[in-house]
Structures are given as structure tokens and as C-alpha cells.
N, C-alpha and C positions, 0 to 999 in steps of 0.2 A: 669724691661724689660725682655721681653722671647721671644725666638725664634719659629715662625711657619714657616711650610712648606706647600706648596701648590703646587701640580701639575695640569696641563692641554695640551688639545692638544697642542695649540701653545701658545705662549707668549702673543700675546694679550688677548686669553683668561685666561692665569692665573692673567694677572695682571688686565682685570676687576674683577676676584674671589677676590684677593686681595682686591683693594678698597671696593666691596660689603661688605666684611665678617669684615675685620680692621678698615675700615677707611680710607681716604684721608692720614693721619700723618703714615700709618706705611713706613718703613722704610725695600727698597729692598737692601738686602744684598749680595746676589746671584743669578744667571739665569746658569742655565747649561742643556744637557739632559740628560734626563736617562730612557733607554727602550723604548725610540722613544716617551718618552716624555718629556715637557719640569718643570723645576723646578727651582720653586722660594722660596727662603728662605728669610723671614721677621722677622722685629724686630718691636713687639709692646712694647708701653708703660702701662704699671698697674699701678694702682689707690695707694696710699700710702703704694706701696713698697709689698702688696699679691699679688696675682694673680687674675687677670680679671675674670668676668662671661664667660664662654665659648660662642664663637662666634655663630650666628645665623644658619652657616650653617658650619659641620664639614668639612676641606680643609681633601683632598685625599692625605694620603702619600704617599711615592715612600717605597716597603717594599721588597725586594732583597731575593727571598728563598733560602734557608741552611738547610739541612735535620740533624733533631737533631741524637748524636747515640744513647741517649736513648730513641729513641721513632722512632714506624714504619714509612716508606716513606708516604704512606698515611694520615698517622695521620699531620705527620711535611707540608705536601702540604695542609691540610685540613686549619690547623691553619695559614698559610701565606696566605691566599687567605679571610682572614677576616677581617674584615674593625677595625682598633682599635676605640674604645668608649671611647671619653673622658668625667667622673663622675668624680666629687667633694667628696669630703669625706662626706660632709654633707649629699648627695645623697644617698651614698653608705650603709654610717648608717642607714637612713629610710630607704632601697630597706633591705636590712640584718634585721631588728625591724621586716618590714613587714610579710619578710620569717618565724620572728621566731614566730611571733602572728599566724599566720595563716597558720598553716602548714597543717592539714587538707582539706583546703579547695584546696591548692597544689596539694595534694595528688587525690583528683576528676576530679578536671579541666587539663584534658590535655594541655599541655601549646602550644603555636600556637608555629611556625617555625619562630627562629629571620630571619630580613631579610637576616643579611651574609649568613643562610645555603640554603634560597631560591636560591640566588643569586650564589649559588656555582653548577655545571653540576649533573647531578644525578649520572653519572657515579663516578667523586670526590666525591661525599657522599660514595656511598659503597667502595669506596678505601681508605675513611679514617677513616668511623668507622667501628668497628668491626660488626660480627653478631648479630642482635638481635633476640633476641624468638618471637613464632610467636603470633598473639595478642590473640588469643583464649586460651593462659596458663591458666590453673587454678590457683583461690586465694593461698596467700602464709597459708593460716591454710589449705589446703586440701593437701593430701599429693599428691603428684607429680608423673605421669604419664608416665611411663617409659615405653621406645619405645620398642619391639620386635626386636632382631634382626635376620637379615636371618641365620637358621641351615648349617652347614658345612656339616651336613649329607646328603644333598641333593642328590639323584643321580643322576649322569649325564646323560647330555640332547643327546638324541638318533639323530644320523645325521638325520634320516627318518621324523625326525620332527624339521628338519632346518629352516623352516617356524614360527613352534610356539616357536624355541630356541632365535631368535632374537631378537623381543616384550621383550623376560623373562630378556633375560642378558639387554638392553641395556633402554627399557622403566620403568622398575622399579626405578632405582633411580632416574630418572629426575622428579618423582611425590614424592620424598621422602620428606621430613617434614623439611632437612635438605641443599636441591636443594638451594637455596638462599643464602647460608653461604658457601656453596660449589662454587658455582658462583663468590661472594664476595674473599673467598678465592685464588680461582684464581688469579681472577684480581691482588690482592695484589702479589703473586706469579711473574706476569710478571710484576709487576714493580719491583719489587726488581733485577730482571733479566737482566732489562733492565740497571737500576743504578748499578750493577755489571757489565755490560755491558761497560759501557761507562769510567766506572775509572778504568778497565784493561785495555781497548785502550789508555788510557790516560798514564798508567804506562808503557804500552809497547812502546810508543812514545819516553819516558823520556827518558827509556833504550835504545831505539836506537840511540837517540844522544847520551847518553852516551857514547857508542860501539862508536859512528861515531866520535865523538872528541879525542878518545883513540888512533884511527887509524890514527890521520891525519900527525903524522909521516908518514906513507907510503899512501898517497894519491893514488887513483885508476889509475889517470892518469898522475901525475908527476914521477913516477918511471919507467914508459913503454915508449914503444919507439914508434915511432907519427903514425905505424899501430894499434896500439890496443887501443889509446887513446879514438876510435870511439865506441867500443865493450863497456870499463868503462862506457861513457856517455849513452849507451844504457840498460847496465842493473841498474844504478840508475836511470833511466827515467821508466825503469820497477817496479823500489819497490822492489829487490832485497834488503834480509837485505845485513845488511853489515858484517855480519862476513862468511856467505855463497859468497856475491861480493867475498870480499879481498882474500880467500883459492882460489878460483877458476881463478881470477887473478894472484898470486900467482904462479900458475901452469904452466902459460903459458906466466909467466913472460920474457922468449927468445924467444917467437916466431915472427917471421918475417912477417907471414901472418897471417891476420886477421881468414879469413877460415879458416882457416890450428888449428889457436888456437880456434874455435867454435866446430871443428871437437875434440879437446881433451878436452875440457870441457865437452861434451855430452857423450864420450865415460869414463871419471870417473866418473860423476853423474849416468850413467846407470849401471854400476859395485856396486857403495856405495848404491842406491834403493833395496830393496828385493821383489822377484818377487813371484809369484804364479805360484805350480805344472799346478794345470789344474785351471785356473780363470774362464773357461764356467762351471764350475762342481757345482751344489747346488743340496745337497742331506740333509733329514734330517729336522730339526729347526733352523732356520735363523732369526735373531732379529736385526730389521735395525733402527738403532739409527742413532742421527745427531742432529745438531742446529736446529735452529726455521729458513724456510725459506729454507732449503738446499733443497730440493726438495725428500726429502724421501719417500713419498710417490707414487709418479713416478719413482722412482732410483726398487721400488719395484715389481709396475705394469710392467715395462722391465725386470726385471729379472724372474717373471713371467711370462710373452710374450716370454722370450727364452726359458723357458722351457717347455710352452703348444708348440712351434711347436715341439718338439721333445717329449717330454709323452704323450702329450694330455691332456686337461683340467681338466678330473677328478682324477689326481694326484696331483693339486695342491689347496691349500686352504690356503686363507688366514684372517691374524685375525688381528682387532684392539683393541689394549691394552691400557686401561685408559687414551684415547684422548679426553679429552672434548670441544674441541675447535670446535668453530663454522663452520658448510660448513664441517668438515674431513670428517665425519661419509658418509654424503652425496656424496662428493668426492671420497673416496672408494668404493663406492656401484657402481658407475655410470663406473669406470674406472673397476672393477673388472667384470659386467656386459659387457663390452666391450668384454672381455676375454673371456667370461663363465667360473670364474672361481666362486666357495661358497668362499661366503664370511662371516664371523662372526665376532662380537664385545664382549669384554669381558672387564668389568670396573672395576677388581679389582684381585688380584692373587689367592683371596680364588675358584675362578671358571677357574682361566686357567690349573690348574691340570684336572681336571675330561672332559674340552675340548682338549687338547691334547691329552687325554687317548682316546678318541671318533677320532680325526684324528691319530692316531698311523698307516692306513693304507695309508697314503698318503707318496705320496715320496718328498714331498716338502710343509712344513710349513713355512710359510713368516706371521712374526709378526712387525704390524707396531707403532711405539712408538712416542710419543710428543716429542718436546725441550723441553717442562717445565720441572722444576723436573726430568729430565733426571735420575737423582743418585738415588732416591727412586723407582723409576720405574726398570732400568735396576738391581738393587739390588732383589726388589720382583721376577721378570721372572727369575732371576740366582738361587734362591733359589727353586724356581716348577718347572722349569724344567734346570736339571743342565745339561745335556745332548744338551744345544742350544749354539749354533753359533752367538756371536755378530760383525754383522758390521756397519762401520762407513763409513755414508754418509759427506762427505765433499765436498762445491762448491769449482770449481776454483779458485775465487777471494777469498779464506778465508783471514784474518787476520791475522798477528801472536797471537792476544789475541785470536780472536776466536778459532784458534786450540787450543792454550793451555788449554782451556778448558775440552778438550776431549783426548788431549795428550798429557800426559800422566797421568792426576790425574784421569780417569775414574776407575768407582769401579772393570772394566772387565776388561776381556783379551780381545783384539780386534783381531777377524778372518781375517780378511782383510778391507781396504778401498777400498771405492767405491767414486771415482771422479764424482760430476754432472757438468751440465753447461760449458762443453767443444766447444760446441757452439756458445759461447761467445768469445768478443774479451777480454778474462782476462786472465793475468799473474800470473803464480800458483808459483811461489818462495816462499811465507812461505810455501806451504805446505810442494814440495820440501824439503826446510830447514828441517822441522818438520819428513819427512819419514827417510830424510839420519839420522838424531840425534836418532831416534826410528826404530828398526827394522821391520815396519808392510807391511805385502805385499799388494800392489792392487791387486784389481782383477777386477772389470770393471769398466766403466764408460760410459756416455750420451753423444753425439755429435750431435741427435737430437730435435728440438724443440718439435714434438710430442711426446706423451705420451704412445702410442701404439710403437712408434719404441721398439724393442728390444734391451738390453744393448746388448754394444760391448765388447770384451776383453780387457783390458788396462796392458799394460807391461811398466816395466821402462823407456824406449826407447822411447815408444809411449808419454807419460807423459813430458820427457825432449825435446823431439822435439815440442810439444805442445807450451812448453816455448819460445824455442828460435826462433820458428815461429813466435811471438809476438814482438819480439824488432826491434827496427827502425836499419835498415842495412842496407846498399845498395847488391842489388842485385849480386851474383856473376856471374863474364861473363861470359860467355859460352866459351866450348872450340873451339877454331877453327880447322877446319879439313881442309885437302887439298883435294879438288875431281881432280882425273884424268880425264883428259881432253879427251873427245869422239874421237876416231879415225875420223877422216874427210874420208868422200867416194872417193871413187877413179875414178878418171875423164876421159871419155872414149874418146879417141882423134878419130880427125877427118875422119883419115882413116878406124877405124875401124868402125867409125859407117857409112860411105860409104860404105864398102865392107858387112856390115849385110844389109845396104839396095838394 
């Protein structure tokens, strides 16, 4: 006797698959669901004690993915998404005899596509197999054709022909030989990003109960007294971690009014923030980094917009650095166009020396960088031009994993942060957390949905009232004032007003 499994949409139809494929005699042992669908586990009978001829038609297992660690994301989602084949040994030996008799003939015939790789999205093929060569390679007796690479001696591309510097930097490699595997690459790239993604939020999760069951000797609102008990519910209803809640509670641990204690929480968080000399002031090489999504390349086009209305357009120039993602390239053209500001693309650090040398008269270089690869990126531009300014775009709602990303394992020194998405109704307590634990200044930030607005100044101050403008509070009354009561006119009696008539 052996166990088969069979899923299907619903239960009636697994259990006609069942009957079709076993038999009336097998034997339901299990119905349960899994992944919204439902499964049944059967028990057949085999013939004297081996095992049965494999069934007419293969049942569909239920097969749960687990990304291996030695093997890429891709690869491990490749192979769970294929249907297992059940062969006999017998099978197995003629399909292996045949291989070995006939290998030549292997060798001519291009073999067709089994159905699983059919059945798998095109986009999962290039995510799970590596690059291939492209099919016009020469035979393996001719000796092999080795590509030219571009000269480092080139000189650089003259502003006066910004025109034809475009085309040079940014259309050459997308016809490279190598476009396709660079593509593929990618892709692999942001999935690994993204599965790094999600098991640092998952660890930062852990860690915060952790922190939160640590704490629960001093609960937020069992040790305060029944004014402030409304203040605790409101900044864990925010997503305040908890070891930034508890210090700031803490603080205001005797306070009698609620206000009164919001008023000193805002006034130590704006003391412990480190602020910036002058945050409207971008002079120089400015390199604006961020996550995937934070809005940097708008955080850019505004800080460009503040400075065309005070220099004027042709002071400022800006450049995209090794972004291959789809729509950016496009994106900055259209929004620097808005500007009149030159705009130029540069896809690798062997050519952003000799373009920097070429803008050396502007007064404001704004370079705009991907999340991918963040660290080999911001590493190449620190090494050509060490004289640049990095800052870090971060949205409101960030994460505690997502900062930590960027604060403070980044390979730079961060010039300041730049808050987006203050527009939004989000509550910025990791970052918060993340600025007080790290000394980085702000310097501006976004409060418009437009992309033309100009950035605003952003101070510590500005940043924590941000916050606590977000938490559910009831409103504070207003003062009452006394008005003095208007003098009443003076009533002109009878007589006199007979004697004026």
C-alpha cells in the first residue's frame, strides 16, 4: 500500500480525480486545505507487495517553496514551480541507455522546451537561469571572439555637444552583446533585495517584541497616572518603537497635564535631532541616495527648483548614474525639462570623472542613484569624485529595517537627510529613533504632492511636530478670555431733549 496525494479546486473535484486515476477501492485518508486549495491524501493497494504501474493521469502535488542556501532565489523558485515526474527505474535505465547510444545525435537536435519550463512566466525563466551566450557563438574548435572594450583614454565629451554626449553615454550599452545578461542580472538583483527585504522586517519584528516583553515590568500606561495613560495609547497606536515610547514616557513620567507633557517630549526630541547650518544651501556635488520607492528622484528635481529660482538654470546640471530601471531615464528628462535644467546620463564610473571635469563650472551638481546595489554604486562615485556630498533620501513612513539599511551600515558618510512624503498622513518615529541614535542633520524635505514644488527647509522642530500632529489626541481647549463689556450710551432725558428742540 502507498500514499498518493491529489489536489484540486474544490473537494468534489478532487475526489472525482481520485476515483478516475485509483479507483473506486482507494482509500481517503485526509481532506484538508492548503493554498486555497483543497487536498486529499489516498491510500492505494499494489499488486503483490511492489508498487503499481503509475496512474493514467499524474495527481498535482501541493509543493510549499523554501529557497535553498545554496542555490540562488531564482534558481530555488525555478525548481518549485515544476511539476515532479514520476519514472520507474526501468524507464529511467532505457531514457539513460538511450542518452548514452545516441549522443550525437543530442548533440544536433536541439531538444524542445519540457512542458514545466513552458508553463513557467518568461520573466521566472530569466530569474532562474543564469545568462546564456548568444546563439551565433562560434564552434568550440574556433578560437573564440573576444569583445573590445571601450578605451579609458577617451576624452571627454565637450558640453557644446550635449546633444551627441547622450546617444554616446547612455545608447551604447543598451545594444551591447551583453544587454540581456545585464537585464537578467538585474532582475536577480531585485529579488534578492527584496527577500532581504522582508527577513529584516521579519527580524526587526522579533526584536521588537522582544524589547516589548522586556519592558512589560514598566507598562506605558500602568505606571502613569490616568492623564497620560491617553498620550501611551496614542503613541503605540502610532508605531512608536518601544524603547524611543518608554525614555520619552519616562520623562514625563510626573506630569499632571497631558499638554504640558507633549510640550516636553517635543522640546527633548528637538534638543537630541542635529540640525543644519544653513539646509537651503547646496553648493558643489550632491549625490542623492535612498531606498527603491523613496521618491529621489523628486526630492532632487525640488532641490533643483530651489536653486534655479535663485542662480538660474544654467548653474545647475544634473546626472543619472547607473539607473537602469525602467521609465527613470525617461522620468528625469521630462522633469528636468520642466526646469530647463541639462540633464546627462552616465552608466558607469569609468566616464563620470571626465563628465564632472566638463561640469566643474556649474555651481550645483545633483547625481541621481538607484536602490539597487545602493553599496557598489555609492562606493564607485566616492572613489571619482571624492570631493561629493552624500545624501539620504528617506520617506516618512520608513521602517525600522528599512533605515537600518542605510543607518548606519552605508559605505558613506551621510551629509544630511532629506525627509519625502510629509504630505502624507505617516508617522516618522523610526526615523526619529534612527536620527536621535545617529547624529545626521536634516536638511529639507517635501510637503508637496507636486514635483515642481520646491523643497522646504526641514529643522528638528519642524520634523517632531510633524509627529505629534499624527497621534489621535483630543484637541486642546482653547483659552478663555474675558471681553470688557462696552460702555452702554448715555441716555439723554426728557428735558433736555425738549429744551434742544
Amino acid at each position: 500500500m502507498r500514499l498518493e496525494r491529489v489536489i484540486a479546486k474544490d473537494a468534489r473535484r478532487a475526489t472525482e480525480q481520485v476515483i478516475a486515476t485509483f479507483g473506486p477501492d482507494a482509500l481517503i485518508i485526509s481532506n484538508q486545505r492548503v493554498n486555497g486549495m483543497t487536498e486529499i491524501v489516498v491510500a492505494v493497494d499494489t499488486e503483490d507487495g511492489t508498487e503499481a504501474s503509475p496512474p493514467r493521469e499524474a495527481p498535482q502535488t501541493a509543493r510549499v517553496f523554501a529557497p535553498r542556501a545554496d542555490q540562488g532565489f531564482g534558481r530555488s523558485l525555478m525548481e518549485s514551480l515544476k511539476p515532479p515526474v514520476a519514472v520507474d527505474r526501468a524507464s529511467s535505465r532505457a531514457i539513460a541507455g538511450t542518452r548514452t547510444a545516441e549522443p550525437e545525435v543530442a548533440d544536433r537536435e536541439p531538444s524542445a522546451p519540457s512542458s514545466a519550463v513552458q508553463d513557467v512566466p518568461p520573466f521566472l525563466r530569466n530569474l532562474a537561469s543564469p545568462p546564456r551566450p548568444p546563439a551565433h557563438t562560434a564552434p568550440k574548435q574556433a578560437p573564440s571572439r573576444v569583445r573590445e572594450e571601450p578605451s579609458l583614454d577617451t576624452p571627454p565629451v565637450s558640453l557644446a555637444h550635449a546633444k551627441d554626449a547622450e546617444p554616446l553615454l547612455a545608447a551604447e550599452p543598451a545594444h551591447s552583446e551583453n544587454s540581456e545578461g545585464a537585464d537578467q542580472g538585474l532582475d536577480s538583483a531585485r529579488a534578492r533585495e527584496l527577500v532581504d527585504m522582508v527577513r529584516a522586517e521579519l527580524a526587526s519584528m522579533r526584536q521588537e517584541i522582544a524589547l516589548s516583553r522586556q519592558v512589560e515590568s514598566f507598562p506605558p500606561g500602568g505606571s502613569l497616572n490616568a492623564a497620560l495613560q491617553p498620550l501611551a495609547g496614542a503613541l503605540v497606536a502610532a508605531g512608536a518603537p518601544s524603547g524611543l515610547r518608554t525614555l520619552l514616557l519616562d520623562q514625563v513620567r510626573e506630569c499632571d497635564d497631558i499638554y504640558e507633557a507633549v510640550e516636553q517630549m517635543k522640546r527633548q526630541l528637538g534638543a537630541t535631532l542635529t540640525p543644519m547650518e544653513r539646509p537651503d544651501r547646496f553648493e558643489g556635488i550632491h549625490v542623492i541616495a535612498g531606498p527603491s520607492g523613496a521618491g529621489k528622484t523628486q526630492m532632487l528635481c525640488r532641490i533643483a527648483a530651489r536653486h534655479v529660482a535663485v542662480h538660474g538654470p544654467n548653474s545647475v546640471a544634473i546626472l543619472s548614474f547607473a539607473d537602469n530601471r525602467i521609465g527613470a531615464w525617461t522620468q528625469l528628462q521630462m522633469l528636468a525639462s520642466r526646469l530647463g535644467v541639462d540633464c546627462f546620463r552616465v552608466n558607469g564610473p569609468d566616464l563620470l570623472g571626465p563628465m564632472l571635469g566638463e561640469l566643474d563650472t556649474r555651481k550645483l551638481v545633483l547625481i541621481d542613484t538607484p536602490g539597487t546595489g545602493f553599496v557598489d554604486k555609492l562606493d564607485g562615485i566616492r572613489r571619482c569624485a571624492p570631493r561629493a556630498l552624500f545624501n539620504l533620501v528617506m520617506p516618512a513612513d520608513s521602517s525600522i529595517s528599512g533605515i537600518a539599511r542605510f543607518i548606519p551600515s552605508a559605505p558613506v558618510t551621510w551629509n544630511s537627510v532629506m525627509v519625502s512624503k510629509l504630505d502624507e498622513s505617516a508617522c516618522a518615529w523610526p526615523l526619529i529613533q534612527a536620527l536621535c541614535n545617529h547624529p545626521i542633520p536634516l536638511s529639507v524635505g517635501s510637503n508637496h504632492p507636486a514635483a515642481e514644488a520646491p523643497a522646504i527647509a526641514l529643522s528638528p522642530a519642524d520634523l517632531v511636530r510633524h509627529a505629534f500632529d499624527q497621534l489621535e489626541l483630543l484637541a486642546k481647549p482653547a483659552a478663555r478670555t474675558r471681553t470688557p463689556r462696552a460702555a452702554a450710551p448715555k441716555r439723554t432725558t426728557t428735558r433736555v431733549a425738549r429744551h434742544a428742540a
